[in-house]
VOGU-3710 file (C-alpha; in Angstrom, 3 decimals, decimal comma):
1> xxxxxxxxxx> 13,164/-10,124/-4,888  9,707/-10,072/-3,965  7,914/-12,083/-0,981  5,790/-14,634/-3,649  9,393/-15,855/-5,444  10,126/-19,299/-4,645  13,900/-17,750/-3,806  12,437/-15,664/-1,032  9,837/-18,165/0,466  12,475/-20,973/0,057
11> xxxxxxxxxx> 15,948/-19,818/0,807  16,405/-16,210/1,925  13,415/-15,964/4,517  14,055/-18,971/6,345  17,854/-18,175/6,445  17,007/-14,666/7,501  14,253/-15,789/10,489  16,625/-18,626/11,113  19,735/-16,506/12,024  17,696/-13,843/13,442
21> xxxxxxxxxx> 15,586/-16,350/16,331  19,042/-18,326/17,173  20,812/-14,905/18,085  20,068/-13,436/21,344  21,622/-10,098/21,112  19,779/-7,072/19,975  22,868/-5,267/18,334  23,746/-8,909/16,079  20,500/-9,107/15,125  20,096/-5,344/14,091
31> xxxxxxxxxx> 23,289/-6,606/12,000  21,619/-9,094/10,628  18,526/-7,726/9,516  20,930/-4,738/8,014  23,013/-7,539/5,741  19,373/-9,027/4,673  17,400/-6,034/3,882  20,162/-4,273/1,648  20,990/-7,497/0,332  16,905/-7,731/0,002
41> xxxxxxxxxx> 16,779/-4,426/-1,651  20,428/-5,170/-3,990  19,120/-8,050/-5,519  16,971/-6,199/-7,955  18,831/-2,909/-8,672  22,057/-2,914/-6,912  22,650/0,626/-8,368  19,553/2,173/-6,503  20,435/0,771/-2,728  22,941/4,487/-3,061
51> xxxxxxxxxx> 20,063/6,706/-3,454  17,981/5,007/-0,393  21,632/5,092/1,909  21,732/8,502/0,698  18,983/9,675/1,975  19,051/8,543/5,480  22,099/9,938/5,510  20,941/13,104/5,168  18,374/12,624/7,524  20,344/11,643/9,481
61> xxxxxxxxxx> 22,284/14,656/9,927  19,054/17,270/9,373  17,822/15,429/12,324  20,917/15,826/14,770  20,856/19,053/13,946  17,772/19,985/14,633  18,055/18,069/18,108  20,782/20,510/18,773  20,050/23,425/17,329  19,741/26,393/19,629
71> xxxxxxxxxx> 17,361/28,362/17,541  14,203/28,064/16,589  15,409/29,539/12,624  17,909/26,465/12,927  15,662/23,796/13,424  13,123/25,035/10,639  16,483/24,574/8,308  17,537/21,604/9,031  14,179/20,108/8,547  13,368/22,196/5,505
81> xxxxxxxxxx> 17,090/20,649/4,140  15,948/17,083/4,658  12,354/17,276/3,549  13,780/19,335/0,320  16,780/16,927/-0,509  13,893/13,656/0,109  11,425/15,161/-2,223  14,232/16,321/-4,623  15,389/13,058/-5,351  11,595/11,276/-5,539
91> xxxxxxxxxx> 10,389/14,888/-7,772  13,508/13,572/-10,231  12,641/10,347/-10,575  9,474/10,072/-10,569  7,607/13,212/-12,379  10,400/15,170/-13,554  10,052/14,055/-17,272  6,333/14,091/-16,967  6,306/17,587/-16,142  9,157/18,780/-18,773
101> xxxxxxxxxx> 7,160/16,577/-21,607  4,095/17,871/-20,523  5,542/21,794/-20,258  6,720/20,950/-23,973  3,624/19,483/-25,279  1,690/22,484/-24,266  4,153/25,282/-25,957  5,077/23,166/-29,071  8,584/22,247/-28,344  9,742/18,938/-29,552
111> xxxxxxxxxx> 11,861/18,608/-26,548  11,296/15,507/-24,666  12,808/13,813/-21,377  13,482/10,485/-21,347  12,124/9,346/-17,791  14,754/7,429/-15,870  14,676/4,197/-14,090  12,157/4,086/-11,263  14,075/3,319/-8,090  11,566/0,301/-6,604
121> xxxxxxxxxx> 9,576/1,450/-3,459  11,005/4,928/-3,709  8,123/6,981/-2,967  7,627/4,324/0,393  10,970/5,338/1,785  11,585/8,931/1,215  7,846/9,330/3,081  9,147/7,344/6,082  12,441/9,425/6,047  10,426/12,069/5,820
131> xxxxxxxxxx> 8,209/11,262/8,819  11,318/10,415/11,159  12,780/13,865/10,565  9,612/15,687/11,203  8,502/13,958/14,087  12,061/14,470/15,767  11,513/18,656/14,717  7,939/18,026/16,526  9,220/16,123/19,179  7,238/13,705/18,993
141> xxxxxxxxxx> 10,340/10,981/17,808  13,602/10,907/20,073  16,584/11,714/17,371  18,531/8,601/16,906  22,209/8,789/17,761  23,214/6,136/15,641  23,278/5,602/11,656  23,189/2,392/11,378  19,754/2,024/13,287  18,361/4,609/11,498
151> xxxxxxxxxx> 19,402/2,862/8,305  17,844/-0,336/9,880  14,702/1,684/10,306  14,578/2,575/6,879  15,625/-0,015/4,794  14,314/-3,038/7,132  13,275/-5,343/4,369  9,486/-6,383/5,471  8,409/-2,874/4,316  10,534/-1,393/2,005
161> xxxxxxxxxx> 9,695/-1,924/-1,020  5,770/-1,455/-0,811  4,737/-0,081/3,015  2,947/0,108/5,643  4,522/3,557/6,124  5,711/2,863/9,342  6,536/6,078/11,665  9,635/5,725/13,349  8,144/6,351/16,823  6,072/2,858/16,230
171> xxxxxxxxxx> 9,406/0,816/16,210  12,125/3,101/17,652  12,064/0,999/20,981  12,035/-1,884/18,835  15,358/-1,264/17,159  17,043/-0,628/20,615  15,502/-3,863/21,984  12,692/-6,954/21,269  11,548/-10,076/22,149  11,582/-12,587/19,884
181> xxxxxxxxxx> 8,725/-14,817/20,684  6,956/-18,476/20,028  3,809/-17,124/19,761  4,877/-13,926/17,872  6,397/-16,417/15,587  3,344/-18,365/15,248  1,077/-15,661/14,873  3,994/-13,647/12,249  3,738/-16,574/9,999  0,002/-17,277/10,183
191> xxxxxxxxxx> -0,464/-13,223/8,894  2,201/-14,106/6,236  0,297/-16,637/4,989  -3,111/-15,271/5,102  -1,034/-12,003/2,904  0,504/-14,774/0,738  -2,959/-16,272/-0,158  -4,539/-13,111/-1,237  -1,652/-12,650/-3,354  -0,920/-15,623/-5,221
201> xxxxxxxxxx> -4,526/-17,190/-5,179  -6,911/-14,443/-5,623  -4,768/-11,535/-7,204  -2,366/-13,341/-9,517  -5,919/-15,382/-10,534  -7,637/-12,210/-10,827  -4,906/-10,171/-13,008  -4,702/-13,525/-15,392  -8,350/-13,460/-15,808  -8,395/-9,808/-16,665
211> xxxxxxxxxx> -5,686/-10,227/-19,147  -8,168/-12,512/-21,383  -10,604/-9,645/-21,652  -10,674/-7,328/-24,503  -9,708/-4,085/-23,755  -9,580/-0,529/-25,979  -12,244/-0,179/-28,663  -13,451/-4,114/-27,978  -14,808/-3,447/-24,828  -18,410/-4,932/-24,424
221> xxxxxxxxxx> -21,140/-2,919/-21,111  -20,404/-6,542/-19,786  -16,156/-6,706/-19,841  -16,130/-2,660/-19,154  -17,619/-3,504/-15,430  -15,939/-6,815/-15,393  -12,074/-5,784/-16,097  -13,077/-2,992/-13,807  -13,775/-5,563/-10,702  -11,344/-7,466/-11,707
231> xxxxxxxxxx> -8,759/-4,884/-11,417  -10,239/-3,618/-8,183  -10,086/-7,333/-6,314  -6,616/-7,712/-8,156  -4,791/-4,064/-6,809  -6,725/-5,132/-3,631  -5,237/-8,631/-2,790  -2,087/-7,384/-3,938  -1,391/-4,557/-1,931  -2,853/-5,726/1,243
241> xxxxxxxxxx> -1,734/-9,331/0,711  1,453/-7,871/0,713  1,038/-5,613/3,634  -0,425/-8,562/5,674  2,918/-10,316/4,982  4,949/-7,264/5,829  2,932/-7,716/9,226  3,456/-11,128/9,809  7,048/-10,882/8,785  7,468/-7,811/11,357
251> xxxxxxxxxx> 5,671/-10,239/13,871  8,305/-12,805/13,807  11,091/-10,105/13,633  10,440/-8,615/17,084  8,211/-5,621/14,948  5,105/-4,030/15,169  3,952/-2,551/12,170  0,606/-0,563/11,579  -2,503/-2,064/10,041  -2,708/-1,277/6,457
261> xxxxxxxxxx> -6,099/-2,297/5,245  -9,429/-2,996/7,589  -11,945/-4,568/5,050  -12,549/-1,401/2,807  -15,474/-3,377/0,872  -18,057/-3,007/4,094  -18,111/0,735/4,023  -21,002/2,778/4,105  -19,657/6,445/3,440  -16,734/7,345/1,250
271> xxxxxxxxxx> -14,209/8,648/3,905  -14,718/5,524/5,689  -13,753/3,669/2,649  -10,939/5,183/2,286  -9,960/5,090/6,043  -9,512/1,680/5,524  -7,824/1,596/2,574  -4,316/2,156/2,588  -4,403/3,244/5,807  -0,593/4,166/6,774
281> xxxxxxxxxx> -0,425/6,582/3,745  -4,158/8,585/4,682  -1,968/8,707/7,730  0,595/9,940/6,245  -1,116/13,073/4,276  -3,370/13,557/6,818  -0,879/14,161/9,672  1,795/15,409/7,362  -0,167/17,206/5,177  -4,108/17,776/5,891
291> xxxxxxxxxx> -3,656/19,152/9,389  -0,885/21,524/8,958  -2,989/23,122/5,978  -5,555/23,452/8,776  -7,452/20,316/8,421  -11,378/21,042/9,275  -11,498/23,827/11,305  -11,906/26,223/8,881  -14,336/27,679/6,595  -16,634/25,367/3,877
301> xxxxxxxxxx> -13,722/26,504/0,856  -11,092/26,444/2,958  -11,575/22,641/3,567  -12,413/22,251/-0,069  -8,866/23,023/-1,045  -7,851/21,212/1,318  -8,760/18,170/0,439  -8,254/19,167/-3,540  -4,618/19,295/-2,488  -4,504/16,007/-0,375
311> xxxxxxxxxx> -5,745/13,657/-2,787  -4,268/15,547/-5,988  -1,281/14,205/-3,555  -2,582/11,376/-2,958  -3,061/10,895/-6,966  0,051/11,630/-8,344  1,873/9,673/-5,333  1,204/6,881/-7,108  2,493/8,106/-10,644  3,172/10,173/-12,729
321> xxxxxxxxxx> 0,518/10,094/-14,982  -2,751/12,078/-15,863  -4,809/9,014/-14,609  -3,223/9,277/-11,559  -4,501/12,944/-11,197  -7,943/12,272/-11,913  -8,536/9,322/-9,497  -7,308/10,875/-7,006  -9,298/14,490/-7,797  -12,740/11,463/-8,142
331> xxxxxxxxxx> -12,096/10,225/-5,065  -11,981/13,775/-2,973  -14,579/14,926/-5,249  -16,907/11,536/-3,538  -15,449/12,651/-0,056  -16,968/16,063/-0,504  -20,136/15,340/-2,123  -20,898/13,282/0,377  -20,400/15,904/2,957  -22,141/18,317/1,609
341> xxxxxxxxxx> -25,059/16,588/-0,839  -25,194/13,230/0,418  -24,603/14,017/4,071  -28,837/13,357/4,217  -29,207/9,963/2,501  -25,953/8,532/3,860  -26,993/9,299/7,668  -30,783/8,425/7,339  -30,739/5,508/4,533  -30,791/2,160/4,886
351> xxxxxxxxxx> -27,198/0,388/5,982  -27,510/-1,601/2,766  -28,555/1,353/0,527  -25,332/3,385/1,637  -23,518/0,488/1,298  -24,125/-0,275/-2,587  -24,045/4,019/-3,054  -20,266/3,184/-1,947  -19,441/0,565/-3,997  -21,147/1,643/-7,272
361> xxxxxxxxxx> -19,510/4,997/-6,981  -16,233/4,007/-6,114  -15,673/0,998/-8,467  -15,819/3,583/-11,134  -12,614/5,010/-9,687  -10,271/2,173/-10,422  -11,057/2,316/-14,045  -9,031/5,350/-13,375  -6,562/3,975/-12,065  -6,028/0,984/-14,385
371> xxxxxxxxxx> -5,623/2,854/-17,443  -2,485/4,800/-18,124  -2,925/5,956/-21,174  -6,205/7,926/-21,377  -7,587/6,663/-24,542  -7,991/3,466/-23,470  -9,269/4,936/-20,271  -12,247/6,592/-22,622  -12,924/2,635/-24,235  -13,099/1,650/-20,634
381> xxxxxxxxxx> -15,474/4,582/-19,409  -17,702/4,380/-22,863  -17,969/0,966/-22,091  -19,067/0,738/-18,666  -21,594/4,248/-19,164  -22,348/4,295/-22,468  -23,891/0,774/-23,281  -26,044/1,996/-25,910  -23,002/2,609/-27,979  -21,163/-0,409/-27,243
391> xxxxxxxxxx> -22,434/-4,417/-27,506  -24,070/-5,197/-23,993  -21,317/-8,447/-24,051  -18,867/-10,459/-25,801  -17,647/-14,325/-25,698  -14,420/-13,524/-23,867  -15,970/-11,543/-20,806  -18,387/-14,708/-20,953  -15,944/-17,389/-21,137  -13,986/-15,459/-18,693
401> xxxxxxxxxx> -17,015/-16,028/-16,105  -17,597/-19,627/-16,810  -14,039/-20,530/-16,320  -13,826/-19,188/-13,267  -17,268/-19,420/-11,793  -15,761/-18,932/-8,048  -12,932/-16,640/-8,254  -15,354/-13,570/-7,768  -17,469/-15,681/-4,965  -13,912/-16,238/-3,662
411> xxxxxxxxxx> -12,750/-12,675/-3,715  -16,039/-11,119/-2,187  -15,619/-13,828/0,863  -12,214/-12,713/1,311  -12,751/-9,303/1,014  -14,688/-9,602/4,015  -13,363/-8,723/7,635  -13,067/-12,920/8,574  -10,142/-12,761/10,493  -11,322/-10,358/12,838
421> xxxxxxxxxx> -14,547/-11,965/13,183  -12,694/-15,215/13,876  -11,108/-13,341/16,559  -13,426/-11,607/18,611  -15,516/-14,998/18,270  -12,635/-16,553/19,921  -12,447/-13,911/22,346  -16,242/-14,242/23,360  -15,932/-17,935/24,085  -12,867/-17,131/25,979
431> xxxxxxxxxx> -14,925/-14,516/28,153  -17,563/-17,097/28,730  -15,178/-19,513/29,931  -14,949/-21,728/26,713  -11,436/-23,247/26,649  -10,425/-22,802/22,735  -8,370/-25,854/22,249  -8,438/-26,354/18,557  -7,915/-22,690/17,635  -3,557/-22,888/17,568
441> xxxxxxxxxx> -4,086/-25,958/15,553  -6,873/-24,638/13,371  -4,579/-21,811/12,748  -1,479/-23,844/12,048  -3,164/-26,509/9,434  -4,737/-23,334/7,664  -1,481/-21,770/7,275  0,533/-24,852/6,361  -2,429/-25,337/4,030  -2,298/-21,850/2,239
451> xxxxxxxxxx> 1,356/-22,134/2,053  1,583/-25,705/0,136  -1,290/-24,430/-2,355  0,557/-21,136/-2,980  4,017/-23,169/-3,634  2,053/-25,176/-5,892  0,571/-22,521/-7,417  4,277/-20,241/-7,961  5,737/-23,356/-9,494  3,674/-23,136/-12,495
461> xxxxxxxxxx> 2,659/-18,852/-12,430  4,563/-17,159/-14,724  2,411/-14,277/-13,807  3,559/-12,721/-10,507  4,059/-9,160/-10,372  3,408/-6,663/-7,051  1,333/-3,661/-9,054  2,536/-1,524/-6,092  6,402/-2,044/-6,697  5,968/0,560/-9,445
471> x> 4,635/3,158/-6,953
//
């Protein structure tokens, strides 16, 4: 089930909020929202919802143990037992068969693995297990007594399948007890809207334009960049549409989840791109990962590898796949350079300078990402590098743009930090003593509005997928 399915907007979320506002104790609702989100997570793959159980139940137990534990020897085990049995399960499914077929390949055996079924949102949930048990081992969690609640935690279905990676200490008092709110209903449903939006109007639009585009050896200079952009503003509004409905769905649950994008598009250097972009995994690897490797204070190659490792991570977190690799290896490679050969132009030149440096550099990265399999990954490259080889443009790529003459004006707008404009706007006439009196009911007719158009729009989109489900 995914949030853009007439099924969920229709019948299962209003049920869900329904039963969940009317009852006023904590311990029915936690029931509640424990029937939904397995339910949530069953609907697709009943088979998988073992794997995910599994796996807070060992958790589960590392973690009482190491709240117990007398030694220090004892506590180092029991978190070394649940990190190991997490990353077990998520190494088997996910890049055990690329590394067998790939250990093959390069000694001539014919051997080959056939990879099994991806459990959906997988990599999501063991790296939230995994923060719960290390936080507890770092004290920086209290261990939770009960399973159930800990289950809660980390199947609750507004972020399970695709993030924010939400540490345990953010909602830990929220499990034991919230407030269910009018306004944090109001403002849970505008941010589910606004995520809704950016997913069926701009991203679903996006990845239907960039299906019409030629793509291997029939690339054109002109539909290299454009799929490129495409794909970019697609993965974009998908992944943070759907984390700004994970948001608003926390809202009106009593939640508080983390921020997951902050307008990426308006950097000006290439770490502050990607501290806005998915921000609760660079969280993730940088408290998890980055500063127990010693983060910066160490020597020039010391940080090097350092960063090498945390976006190879990063990379093949999101696959298993050579493309995977090599976007993430591009992006630290931009992170570095910039540190040490750009550190110059990027402090001293022009805001708008820096700014198109980022963008022109980085675009180039999700041509990485898009392709899979690295042949058409070369078309793609030779095309958008190489335009003396290839013909500067074709019809398609040109029809493409006249058919949809504001969908790119649209996604550049949007793209844009407007909400939190909005709201410190709002804010500064409420400082000067400006009563805003229209702004609940300019909210609620803009969310009402987005909703009916996306309805409108599902009932006749056959093309609906979340990119990051596979992830």
């Amino acid at each position: 089930m995914v949030f853009s399915s007439l099924t969920f907007l229709c019948v299962f979320l209003p049920v869900v909020i329904g039963l969940h506002t009317l009852v006023k104790n904590n311990v029915a609702r936690n029931v509640i929202l424990l029937i939904a989100s397995l339910l949530f997570y069953a609907w697709g793959e009943p088979v998988w919802i073992v794997a995910m159980i599994f796996a807070a139940a060992v958790n589960y137990l590392c973690a009482r143990v190491i709240a117990s534990a007398k030694t220090k020897t004892g506590r180092k085990a029991a978190l070394a037992a649940g990190i190991v049995v997490s990353l077990a399960a998520l190494f088997f499914f996910k890049y055990a068969a690329f590394l067998v077929n790939n250990v093959c390949a390069l000694f001539g055996a014919e051997f080959r693995m056939a990879a099994p079924k991806l459990p959906i949102g997988i990599s999501f949930y063991t790296f939230q297990i995994i923060t719960y048990t290390v936080d507890v081992y770092r004290k920086d969690a209290p261990v939770q007594k009960n399973p159930f609640r800990l289950l809660l935690y980390v199947s609750l279905f507004p972020q399970l399948i695709a993030g924010p990676i939400v540490r345990y200490s953010d909602v830990s008092e929220a499990l034991t007890d919230r407030r269910v709110t009018r306004a944090g209903l109001g403002e849970g449903f505008f941010r589910f809207t606004l995520g809704l939006g950016k997913k069926v109007l701009l991203a679903n639009l996006c990845g239907e334009v960039l299906g019409s585009l030629p793509t291997g050896a029939e690339m054109s200079f002109f539909s290299g960049w454009l799929a490129t952009i495409l794909f970019m503003f697609q993965i974009f509004f998908d992944f943070s549409g759907y984390s700004e409905m994970a948001i608003g769905l926390g809202r009106m649950l009593g939640f508080r989840f983390p921020e997951n994008f902050d307008a990426p598009f308006v950097s000006k250097s290439f770490s502050e791109f990607w501290r806005r972009w998915h921000i609760s995994l660079g969280t993730f690897f940088r408290e998890y990962v980055y500063i127990p490797l010693g983060g910066n204070h160490v020597g020039k190659g010391r940080w090097i590898f350092n960063m090498t490792v945390v976006w190879a991570l990063t990379g093949i977190w999101h696959g298993a796949n050579w493309n995977f690799l090599f976007w993430g290896l591009y992006s630290g490679l931009l992170v570095v350079l910039e540190r040490f050969a750009l550190q110059r132009f990027m402090k001293n030149a022009p805001s708008v300078w820096r700014h198109v440096v980022v963008l022109l550099l980085t675009i180039p990265g999700f041509a990485l990402f898009q392709n899979e399999v690295l042949p058409n990954l070369g078309f793609q490259l030779r095309a958008m590098f190489a335009p003396w080889a290839v013909p500067l443009s074709d019809p398609f790529a040109v029809y493409a743009v006249k058919n949809n003459p504001l969908l790119l004006v649209a996604c550049i707008v949007c793209s844009l930090p407007l909400r939190k404009t909005a709201v410190r706007w709002f804010k500064a006439r409420r400082e000067q003593g400006k009563k805003n009196v229209l702004r609940p009911y300019a909210k609620a007719a803009l969310a009402l509005s987005i909703l009916v158009v996306s309805l409108m729009f599902l009932v006749g989109q056959s093309f609906n997928p979340f990119l990051y489900f596979r992830f």
